[in-house]
ZANUDO-38509 format. One record per residue (C-alpha): residue number from 1; residue in three letters; z, x, y. Coordinates in nm, 4 decimals. Example, Ala and Ser with C-alpha at 12.3 -4.5 7.8 and 13.67 -1.06 7.14 Angstrom:
{k=1	r=Ala	z=0.7800	x=1.2300	y=-0.4500}
{k=2	r=Ser	z=0.7140	x=1.3670	y=-0.1060}
This chain:
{k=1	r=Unk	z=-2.0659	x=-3.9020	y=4.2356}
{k=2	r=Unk	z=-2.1376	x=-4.2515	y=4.0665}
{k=3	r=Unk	z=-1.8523	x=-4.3781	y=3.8261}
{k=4	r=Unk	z=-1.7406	x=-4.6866	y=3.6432}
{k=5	r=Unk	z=-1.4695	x=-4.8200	y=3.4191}
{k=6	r=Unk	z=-1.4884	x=-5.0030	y=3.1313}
{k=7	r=Unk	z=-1.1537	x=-5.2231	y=3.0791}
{k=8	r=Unk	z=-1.1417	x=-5.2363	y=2.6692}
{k=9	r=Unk	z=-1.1494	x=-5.5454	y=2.4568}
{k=10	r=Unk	z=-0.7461	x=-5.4829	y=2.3412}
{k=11	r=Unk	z=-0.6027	x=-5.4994	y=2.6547}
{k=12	r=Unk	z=-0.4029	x=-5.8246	y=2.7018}
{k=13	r=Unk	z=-0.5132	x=-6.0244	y=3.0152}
{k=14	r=Unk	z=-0.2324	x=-5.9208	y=3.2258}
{k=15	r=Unk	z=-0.3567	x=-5.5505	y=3.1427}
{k=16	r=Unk	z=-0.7249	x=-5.6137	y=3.2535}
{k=17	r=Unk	z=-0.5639	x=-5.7268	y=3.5400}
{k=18	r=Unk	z=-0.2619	x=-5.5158	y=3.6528}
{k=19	r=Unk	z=-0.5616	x=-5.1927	y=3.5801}
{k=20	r=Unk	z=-0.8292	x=-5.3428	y=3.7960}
{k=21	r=Unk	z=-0.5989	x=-5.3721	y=4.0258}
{k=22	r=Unk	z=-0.5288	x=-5.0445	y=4.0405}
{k=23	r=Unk	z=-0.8317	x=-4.9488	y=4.0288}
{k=24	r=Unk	z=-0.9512	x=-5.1408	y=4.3462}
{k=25	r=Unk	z=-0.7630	x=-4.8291	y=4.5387}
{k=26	r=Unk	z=-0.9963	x=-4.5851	y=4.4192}
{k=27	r=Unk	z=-1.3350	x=-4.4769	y=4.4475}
{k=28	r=Unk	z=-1.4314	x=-4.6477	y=4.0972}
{k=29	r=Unk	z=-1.8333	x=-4.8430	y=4.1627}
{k=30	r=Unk	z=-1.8239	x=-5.0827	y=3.9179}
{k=31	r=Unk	z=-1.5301	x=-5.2560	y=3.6786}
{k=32	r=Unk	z=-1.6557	x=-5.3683	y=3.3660}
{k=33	r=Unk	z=-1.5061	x=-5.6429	y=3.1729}
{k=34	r=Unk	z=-1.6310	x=-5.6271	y=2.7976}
{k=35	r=Unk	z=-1.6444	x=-5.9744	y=2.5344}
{k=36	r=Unk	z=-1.6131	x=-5.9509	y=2.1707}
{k=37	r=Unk	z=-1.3908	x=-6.2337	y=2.0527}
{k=38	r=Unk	z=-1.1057	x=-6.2146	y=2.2685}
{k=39	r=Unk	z=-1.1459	x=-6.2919	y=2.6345}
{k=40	r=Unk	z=-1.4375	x=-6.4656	y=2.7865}
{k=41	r=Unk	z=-1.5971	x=-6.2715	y=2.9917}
{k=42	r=Unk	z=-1.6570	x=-6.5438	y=3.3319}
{k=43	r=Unk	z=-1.3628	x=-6.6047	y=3.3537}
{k=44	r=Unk	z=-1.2012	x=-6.2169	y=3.3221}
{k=45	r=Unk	z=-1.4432	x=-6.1114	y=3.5832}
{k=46	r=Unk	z=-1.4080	x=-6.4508	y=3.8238}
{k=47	r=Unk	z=-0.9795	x=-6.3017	y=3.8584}
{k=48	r=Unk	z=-1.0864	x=-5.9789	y=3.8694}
{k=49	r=Unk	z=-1.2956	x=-6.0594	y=4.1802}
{k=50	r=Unk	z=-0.9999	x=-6.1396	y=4.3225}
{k=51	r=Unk	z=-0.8024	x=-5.8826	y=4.2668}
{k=52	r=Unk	z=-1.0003	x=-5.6379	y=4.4005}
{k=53	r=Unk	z=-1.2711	x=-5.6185	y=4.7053}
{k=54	r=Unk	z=-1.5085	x=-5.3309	y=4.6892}
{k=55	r=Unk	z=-1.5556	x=-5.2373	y=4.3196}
{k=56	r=Unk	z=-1.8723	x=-5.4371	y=4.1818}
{k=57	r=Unk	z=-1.7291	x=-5.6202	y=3.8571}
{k=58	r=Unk	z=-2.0020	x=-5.6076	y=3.5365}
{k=59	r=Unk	z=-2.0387	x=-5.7477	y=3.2224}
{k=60	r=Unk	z=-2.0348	x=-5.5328	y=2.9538}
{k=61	r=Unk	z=-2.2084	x=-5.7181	y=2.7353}
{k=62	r=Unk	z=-2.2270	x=-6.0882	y=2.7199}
{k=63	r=Unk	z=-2.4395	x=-6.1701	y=2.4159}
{k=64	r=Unk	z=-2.7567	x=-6.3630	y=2.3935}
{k=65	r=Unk	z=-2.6851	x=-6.5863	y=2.0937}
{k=66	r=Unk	z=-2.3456	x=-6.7646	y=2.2204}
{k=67	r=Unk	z=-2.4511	x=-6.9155	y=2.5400}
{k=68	r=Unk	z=-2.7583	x=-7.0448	y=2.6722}
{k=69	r=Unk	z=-3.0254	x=-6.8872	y=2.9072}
{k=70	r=Unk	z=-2.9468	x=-7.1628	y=3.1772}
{k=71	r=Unk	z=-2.5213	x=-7.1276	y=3.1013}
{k=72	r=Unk	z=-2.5100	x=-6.7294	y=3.1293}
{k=73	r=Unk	z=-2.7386	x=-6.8077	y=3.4714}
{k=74	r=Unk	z=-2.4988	x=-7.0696	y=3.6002}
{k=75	r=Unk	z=-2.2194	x=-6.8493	y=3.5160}
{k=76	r=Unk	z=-2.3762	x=-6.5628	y=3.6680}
{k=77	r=Unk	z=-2.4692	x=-6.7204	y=3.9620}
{k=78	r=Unk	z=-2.0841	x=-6.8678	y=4.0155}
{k=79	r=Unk	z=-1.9298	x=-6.5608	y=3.9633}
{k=80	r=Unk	z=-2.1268	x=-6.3910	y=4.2112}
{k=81	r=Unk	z=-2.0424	x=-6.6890	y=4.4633}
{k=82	r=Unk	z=-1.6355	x=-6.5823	y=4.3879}
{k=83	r=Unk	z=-1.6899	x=-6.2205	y=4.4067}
{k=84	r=Unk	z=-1.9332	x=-6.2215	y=4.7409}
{k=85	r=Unk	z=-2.2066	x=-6.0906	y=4.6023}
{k=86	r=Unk	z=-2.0875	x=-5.8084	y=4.3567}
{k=87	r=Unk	z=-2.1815	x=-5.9230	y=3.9856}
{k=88	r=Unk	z=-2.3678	x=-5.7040	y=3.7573}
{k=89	r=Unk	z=-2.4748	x=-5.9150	y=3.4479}
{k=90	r=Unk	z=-2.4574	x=-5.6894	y=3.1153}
{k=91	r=Unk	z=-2.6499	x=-5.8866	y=2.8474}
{k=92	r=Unk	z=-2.6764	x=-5.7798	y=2.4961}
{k=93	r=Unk	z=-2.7647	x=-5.8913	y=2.1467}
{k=94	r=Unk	z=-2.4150	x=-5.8423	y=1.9886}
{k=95	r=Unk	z=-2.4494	x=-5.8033	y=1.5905}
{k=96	r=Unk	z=-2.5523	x=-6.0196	y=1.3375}
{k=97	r=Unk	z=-2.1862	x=-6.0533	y=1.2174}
{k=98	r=Unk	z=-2.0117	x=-6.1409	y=1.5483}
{k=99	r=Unk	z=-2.3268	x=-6.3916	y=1.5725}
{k=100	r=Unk	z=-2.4025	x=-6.5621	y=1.2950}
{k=101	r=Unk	z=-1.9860	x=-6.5213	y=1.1302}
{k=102	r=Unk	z=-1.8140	x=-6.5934	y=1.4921}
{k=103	r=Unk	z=-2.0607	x=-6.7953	y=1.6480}
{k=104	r=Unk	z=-2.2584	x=-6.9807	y=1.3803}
{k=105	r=Unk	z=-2.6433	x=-6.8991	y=1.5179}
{k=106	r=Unk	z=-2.9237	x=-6.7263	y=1.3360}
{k=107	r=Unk	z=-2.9590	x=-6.4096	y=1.4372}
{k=108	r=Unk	z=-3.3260	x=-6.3565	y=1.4823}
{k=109	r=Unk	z=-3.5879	x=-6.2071	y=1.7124}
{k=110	r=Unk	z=-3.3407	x=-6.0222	y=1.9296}
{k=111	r=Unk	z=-3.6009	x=-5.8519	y=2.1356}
{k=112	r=Unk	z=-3.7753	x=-6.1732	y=2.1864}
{k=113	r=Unk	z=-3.4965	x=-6.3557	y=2.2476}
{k=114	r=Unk	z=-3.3525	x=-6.1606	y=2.5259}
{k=115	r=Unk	z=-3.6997	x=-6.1083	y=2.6998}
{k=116	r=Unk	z=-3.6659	x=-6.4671	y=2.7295}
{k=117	r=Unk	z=-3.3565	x=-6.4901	y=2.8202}
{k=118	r=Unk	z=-3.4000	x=-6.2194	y=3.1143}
{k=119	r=Unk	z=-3.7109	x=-6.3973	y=3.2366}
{k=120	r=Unk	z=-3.5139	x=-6.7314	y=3.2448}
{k=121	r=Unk	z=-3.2027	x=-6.5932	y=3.4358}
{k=122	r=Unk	z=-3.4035	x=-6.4232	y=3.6893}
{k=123	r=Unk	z=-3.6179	x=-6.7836	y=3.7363}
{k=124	r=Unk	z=-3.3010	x=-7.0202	y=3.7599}
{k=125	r=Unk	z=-3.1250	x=-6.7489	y=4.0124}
{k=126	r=Unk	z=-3.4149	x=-6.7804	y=4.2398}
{k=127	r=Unk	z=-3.2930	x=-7.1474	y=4.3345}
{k=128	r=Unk	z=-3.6238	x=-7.2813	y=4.2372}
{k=129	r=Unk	z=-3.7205	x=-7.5737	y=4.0475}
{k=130	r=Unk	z=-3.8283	x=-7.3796	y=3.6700}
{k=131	r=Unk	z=-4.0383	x=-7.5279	y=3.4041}
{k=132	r=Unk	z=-4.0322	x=-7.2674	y=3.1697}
{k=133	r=Unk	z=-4.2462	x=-7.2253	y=2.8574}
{k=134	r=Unk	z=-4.1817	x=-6.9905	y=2.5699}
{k=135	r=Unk	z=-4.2074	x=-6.9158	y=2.1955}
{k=136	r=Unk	z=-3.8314	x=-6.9853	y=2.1692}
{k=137	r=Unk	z=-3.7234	x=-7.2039	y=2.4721}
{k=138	r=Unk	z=-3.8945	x=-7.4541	y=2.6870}
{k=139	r=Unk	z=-3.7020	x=-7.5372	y=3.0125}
{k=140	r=Unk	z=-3.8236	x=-7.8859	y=3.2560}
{k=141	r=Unk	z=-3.7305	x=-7.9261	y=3.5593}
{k=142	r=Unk	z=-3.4190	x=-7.7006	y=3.5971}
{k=143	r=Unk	z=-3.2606	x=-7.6533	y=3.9089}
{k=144	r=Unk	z=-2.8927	x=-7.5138	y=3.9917}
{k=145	r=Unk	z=-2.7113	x=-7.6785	y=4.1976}
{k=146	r=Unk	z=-2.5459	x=-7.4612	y=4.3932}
{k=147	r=Unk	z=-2.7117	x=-7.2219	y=4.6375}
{k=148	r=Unk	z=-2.6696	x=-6.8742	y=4.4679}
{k=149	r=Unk	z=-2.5168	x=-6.5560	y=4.7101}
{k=150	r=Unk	z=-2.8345	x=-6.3687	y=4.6308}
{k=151	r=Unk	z=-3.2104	x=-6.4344	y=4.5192}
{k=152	r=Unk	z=-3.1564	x=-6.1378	y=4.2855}
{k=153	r=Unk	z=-2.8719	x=-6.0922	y=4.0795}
{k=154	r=Unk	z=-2.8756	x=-5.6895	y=3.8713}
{k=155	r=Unk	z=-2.9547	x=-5.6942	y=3.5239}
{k=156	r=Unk	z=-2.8414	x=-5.4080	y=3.2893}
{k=157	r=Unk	z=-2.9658	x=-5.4211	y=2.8870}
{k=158	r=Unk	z=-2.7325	x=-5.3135	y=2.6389}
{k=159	r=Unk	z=-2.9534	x=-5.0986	y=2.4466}
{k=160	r=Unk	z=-2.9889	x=-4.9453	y=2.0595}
{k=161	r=Unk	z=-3.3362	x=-4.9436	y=1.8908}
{k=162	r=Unk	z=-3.6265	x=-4.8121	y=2.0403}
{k=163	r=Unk	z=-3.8136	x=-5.1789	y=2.0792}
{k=164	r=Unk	z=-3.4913	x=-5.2792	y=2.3017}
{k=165	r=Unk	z=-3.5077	x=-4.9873	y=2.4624}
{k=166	r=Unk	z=-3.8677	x=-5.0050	y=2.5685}
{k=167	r=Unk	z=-3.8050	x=-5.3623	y=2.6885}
{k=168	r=Unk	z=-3.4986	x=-5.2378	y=2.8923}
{k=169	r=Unk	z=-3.7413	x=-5.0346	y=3.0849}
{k=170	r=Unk	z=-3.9861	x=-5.3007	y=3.1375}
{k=171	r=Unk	z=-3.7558	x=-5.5695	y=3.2404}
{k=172	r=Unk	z=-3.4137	x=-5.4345	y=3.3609}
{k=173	r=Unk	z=-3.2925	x=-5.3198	y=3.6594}
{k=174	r=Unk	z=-3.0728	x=-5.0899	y=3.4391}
{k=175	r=Unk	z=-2.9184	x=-4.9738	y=3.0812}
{k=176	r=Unk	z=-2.6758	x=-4.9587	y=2.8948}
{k=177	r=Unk	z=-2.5720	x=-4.7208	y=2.5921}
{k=178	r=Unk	z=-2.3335	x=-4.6683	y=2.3469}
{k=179	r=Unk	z=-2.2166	x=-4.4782	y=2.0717}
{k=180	r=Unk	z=-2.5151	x=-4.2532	y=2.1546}
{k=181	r=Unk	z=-2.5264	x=-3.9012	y=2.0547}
{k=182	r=Unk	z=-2.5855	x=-3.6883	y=2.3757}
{k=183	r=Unk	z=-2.8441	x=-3.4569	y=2.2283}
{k=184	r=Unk	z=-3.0558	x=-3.8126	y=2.1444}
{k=185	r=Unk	z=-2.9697	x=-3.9954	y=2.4311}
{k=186	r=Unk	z=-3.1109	x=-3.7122	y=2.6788}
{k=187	r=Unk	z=-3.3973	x=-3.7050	y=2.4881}
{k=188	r=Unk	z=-3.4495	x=-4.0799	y=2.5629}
{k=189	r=Unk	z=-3.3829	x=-4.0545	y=2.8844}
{k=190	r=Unk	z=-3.6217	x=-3.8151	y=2.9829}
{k=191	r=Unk	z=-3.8962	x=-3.9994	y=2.8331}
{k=192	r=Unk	z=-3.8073	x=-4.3431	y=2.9848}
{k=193	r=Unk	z=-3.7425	x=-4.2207	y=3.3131}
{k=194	r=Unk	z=-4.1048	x=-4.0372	y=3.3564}
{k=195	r=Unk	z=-4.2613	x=-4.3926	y=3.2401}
{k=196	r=Unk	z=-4.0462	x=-4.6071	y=3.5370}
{k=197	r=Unk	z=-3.7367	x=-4.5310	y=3.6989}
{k=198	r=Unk	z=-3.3906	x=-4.7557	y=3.6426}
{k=199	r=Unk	z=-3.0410	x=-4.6974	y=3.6307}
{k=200	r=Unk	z=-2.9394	x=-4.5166	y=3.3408}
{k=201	r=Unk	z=-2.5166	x=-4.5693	y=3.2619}
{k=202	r=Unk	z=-2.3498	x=-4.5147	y=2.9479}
{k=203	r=Unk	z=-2.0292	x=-4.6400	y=2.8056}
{k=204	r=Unk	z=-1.8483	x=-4.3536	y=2.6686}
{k=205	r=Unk	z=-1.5047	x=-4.3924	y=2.4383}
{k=206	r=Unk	z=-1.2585	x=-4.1638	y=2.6594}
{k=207	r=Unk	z=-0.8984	x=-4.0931	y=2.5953}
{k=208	r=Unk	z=-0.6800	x=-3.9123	y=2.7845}
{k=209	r=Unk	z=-0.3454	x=-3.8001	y=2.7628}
{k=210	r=Unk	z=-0.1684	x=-3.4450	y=2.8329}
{k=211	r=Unk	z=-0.0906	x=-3.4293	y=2.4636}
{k=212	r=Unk	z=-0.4407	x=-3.3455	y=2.3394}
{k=213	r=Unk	z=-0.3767	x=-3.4106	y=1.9889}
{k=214	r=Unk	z=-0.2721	x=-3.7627	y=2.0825}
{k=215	r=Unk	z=-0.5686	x=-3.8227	y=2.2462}
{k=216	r=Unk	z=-0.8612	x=-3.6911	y=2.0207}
{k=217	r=Unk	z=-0.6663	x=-3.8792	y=1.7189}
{k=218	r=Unk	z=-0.6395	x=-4.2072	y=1.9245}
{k=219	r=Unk	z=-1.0439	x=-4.1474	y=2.0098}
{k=220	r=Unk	z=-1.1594	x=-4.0718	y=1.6312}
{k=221	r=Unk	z=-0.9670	x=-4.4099	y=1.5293}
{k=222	r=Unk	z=-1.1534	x=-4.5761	y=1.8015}
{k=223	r=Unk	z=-1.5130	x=-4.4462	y=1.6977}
{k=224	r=Unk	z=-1.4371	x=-4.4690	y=1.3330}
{k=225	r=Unk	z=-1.3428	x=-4.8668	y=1.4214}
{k=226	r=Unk	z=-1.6795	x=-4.8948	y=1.5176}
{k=227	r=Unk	z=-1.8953	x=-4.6687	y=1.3297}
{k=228	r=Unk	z=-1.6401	x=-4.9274	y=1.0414}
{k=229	r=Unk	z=-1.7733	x=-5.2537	y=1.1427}
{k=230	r=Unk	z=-2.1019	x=-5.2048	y=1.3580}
{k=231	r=Unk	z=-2.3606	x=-5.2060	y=1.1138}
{k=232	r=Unk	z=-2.6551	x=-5.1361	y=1.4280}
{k=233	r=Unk	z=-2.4396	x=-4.7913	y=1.5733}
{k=234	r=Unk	z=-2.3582	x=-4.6618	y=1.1875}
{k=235	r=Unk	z=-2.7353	x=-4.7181	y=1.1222}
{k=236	r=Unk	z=-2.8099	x=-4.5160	y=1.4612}
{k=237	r=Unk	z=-2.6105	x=-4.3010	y=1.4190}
{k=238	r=Unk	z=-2.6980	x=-4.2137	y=1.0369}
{k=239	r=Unk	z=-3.0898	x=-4.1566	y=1.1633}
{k=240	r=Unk	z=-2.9759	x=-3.9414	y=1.4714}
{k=241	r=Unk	z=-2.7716	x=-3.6300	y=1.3375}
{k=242	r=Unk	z=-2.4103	x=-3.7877	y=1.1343}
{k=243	r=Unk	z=-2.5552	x=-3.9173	y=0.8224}
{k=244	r=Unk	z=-2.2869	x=-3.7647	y=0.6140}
{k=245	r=Unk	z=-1.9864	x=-3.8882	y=0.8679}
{k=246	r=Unk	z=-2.1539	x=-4.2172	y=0.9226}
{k=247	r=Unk	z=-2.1287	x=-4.3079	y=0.5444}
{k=248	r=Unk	z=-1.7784	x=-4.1329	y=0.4449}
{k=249	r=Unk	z=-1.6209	x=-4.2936	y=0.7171}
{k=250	r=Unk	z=-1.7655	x=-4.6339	y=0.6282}
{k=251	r=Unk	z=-1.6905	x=-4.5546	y=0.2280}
{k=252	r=Unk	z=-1.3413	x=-4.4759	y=0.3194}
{k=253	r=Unk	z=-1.3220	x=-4.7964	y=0.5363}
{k=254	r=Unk	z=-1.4488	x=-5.0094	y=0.2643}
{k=255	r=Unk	z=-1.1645	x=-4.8371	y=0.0361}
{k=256	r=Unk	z=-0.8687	x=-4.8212	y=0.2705}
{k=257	r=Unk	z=-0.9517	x=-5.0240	y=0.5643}
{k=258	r=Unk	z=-0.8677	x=-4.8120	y=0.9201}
{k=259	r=Unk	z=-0.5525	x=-4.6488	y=0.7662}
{k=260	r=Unk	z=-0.7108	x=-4.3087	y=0.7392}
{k=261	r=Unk	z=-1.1266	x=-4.3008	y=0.8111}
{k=262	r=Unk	z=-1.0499	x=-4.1786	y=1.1332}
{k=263	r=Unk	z=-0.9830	x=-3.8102	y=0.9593}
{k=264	r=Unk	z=-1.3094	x=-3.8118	y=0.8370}
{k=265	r=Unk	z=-1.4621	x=-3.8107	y=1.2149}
{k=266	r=Unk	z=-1.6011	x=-3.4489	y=1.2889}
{k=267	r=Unk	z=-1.5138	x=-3.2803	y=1.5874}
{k=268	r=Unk	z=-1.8947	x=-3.2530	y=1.6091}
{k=269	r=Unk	z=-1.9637	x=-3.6554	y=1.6394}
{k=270	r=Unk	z=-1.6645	x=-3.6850	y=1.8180}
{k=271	r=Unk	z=-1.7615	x=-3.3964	y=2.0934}
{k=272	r=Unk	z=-2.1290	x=-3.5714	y=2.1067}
{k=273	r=Unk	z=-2.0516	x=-3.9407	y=2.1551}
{k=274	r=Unk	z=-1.6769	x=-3.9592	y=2.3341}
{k=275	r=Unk	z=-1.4591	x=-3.8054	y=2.5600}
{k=276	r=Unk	z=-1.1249	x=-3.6762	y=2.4377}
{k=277	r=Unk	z=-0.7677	x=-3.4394	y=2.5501}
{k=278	r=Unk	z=-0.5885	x=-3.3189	y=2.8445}
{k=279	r=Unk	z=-0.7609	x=-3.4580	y=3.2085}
{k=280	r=Unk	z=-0.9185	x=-3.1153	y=3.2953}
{k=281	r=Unk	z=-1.1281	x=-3.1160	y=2.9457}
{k=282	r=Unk	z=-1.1862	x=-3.4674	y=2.9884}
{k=283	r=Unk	z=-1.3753	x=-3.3611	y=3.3575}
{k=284	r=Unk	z=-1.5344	x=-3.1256	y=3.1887}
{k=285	r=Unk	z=-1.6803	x=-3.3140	y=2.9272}
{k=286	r=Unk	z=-1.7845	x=-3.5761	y=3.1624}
{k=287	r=Unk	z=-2.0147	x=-3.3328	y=3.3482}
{k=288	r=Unk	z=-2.2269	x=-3.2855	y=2.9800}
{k=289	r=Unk	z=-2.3039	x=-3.6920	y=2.9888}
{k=290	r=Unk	z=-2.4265	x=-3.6819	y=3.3162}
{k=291	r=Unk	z=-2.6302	x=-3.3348	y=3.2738}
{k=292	r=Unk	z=-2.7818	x=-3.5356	y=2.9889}
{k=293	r=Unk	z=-2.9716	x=-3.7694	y=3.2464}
{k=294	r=Unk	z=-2.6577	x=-4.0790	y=3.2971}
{k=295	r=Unk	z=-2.6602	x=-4.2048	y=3.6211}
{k=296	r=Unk	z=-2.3073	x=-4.3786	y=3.6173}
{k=297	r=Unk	z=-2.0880	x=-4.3306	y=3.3164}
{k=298	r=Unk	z=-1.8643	x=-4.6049	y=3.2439}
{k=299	r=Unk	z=-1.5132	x=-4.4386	y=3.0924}
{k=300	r=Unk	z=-1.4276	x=-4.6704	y=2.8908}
{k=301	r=Unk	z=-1.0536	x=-4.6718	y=2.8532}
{k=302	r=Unk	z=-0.8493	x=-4.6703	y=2.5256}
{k=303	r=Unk	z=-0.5082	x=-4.6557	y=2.6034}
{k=304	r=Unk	z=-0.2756	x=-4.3217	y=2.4562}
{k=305	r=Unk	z=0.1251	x=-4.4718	y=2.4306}
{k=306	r=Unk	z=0.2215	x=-4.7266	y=2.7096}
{k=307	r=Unk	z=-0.0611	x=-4.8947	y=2.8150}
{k=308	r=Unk	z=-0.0313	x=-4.8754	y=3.2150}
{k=309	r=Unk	z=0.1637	x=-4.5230	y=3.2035}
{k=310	r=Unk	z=-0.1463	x=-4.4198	y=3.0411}
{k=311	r=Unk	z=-0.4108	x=-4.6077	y=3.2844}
{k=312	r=Unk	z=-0.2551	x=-4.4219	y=3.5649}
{k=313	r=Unk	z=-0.3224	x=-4.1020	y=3.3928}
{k=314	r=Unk	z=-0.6735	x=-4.2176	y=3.3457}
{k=315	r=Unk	z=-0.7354	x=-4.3390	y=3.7144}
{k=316	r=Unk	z=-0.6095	x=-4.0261	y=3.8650}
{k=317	r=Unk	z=-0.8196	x=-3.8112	y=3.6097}
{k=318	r=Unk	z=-1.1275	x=-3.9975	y=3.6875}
{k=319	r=Unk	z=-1.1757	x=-4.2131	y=3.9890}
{k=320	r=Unk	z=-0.8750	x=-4.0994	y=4.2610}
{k=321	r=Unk	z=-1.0419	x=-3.8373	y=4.4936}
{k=322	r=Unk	z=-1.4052	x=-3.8706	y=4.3492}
């Protein structure tokens, strides 16, 4: 069965790489490399093409706001020259704080922006000449320069809201949740899919560790972080069954910053959106994410104690043998 890795945003650069690394001996389909405002994201996934041969290598997500339609194309298009052909470009709107705080852009029209953007990417990755006109860019005469591996390069839509979503399934070759409650998210999925077909993955917060207690509390503190500072899943998730846990763990955050609004994370929401304990429950819950319609979850690992002691746990749980 289809499965991916996500490599998390606190892992140093030696960690992203020392895991994909061993990850490359499994079975894993895709590695992907997240950005936030740490690492950028070409250049993570340019070394970890080369530390690895099979795995594809994905972005998970590089936002719309901070780069260009012609940049995130050129940089798509070189990466999948290093990697021979194995890029999966993740795109995303980020959040109004990362873009307009962090990157200093107006964040506006979102699902506008990035139907331009996709239509743009695909045009430039063609290797044709593109004069493109639109209601926010206009493109003349734009051609790369190098000769791309492929004509077609996978796109996969980090997807919240309902308009994104619909344009996901009109325009990507695939999606991408998160922070989704499982009862919702099958719902979704069930309705897109009988509309038009694509590949359905879903990044799900997973710790594991043979001390369950370690594990679940490492996982709430993870989802509290960002139930805490993502305004778009707190939102979501207020309108889609954890109104109450959605607003006392962003009271308590506002109070006491991330010292304790972890405790306030139910085992309900935390049995809905993550995974969480000792590897055999962590299988098990795995199996309810892809009953719910998920075509390749992406485990998305948060490390429990020593960072590579606890990778290797996670590897062998998930992806050795599969």
């Amino acid at each position: 069965m289809r499965i991916a890795c996500s490599l998390g945003s606190l892992l140093s650069v030696n960690e992203v790489i020392n895991c994909s690394e061993i990850l490359s001996k499994t079975k894993v389909e895709t590695i992907w490399i997240p950005e936030t405002w740490g690492m950028e994201n070409f250049s993570m996934l340019s070394i970890v093409s080369q530390n690895t041969i099979k795995p594809k290598i994905g972005s998970s997500i590089i936002n719309i706001f901070s780069r260009s339609p012609a940049s995130i194309a050129m940089g798509a298009a070189t990466v999948d020259i290093i990697s021979n052909g194995r890029l999966v470009l993740g795109l995303g709107t980020s959040s109004n704080s990362i873009v307009e705080d962090f990157h200093g852009c107006e964040f506006k029209t979102p699902v506008l922006r990035m139907k331009e953007y996709v239509e743009i990417i695909k045009l430039v990755l063609s290797g044709n000449q593109i004069n493109y006109s639109g209601k926010i860019f206009n493109l003349k005469k734009f051609t790369l320069l190098i000769k791309p591996a492929r004509d077609t390069i996978p796109i996969y839509l980090a997807a919240v809201n309902q308009k994104m979503v619909e344009l996901t399934w009109n325009i990507g070759d695939g999606v991408i949740f998160y922070l989704r409650p499982i009862d919702e998210m099958k719902k979704t999925i069930q309705i897109m899919q009988a509309k038009k077909k694509i590949d359905v993955s879903c990044q799900i917060i997973t710790c594991v560790s043979n001390d369950s207690e370690l594990a679940i509390n490492r996982c709430k503190k993870t989802l509290a972080f960002y139930i805490s500072v993502g305004k778009i899943y707190r939102e979501f998730l207020a309108k889609n069954g954890f109104k109450n846990e959605a607003k006392n763990i962003f009271e308590e955050f506002k109070n006491s910053g991330f010292s304790s609004n972890h405790e306030l994370v139910t085992d309900k929401m935390l049995n809905s959106i993550t995974i969480a304990g000792e590897p055999e429950t962590c299988i098990k819950q795995l199996e309810r994410f892809r009953y719910a319609g998920v075509n390749l979850p992406i485990i998305q690992f948060n490390p429990v104690g020593n960072v590579i002691d606890s990778f290797r746990l996670f590897s062998k749980t998930f992806f050795e043998g599969k």
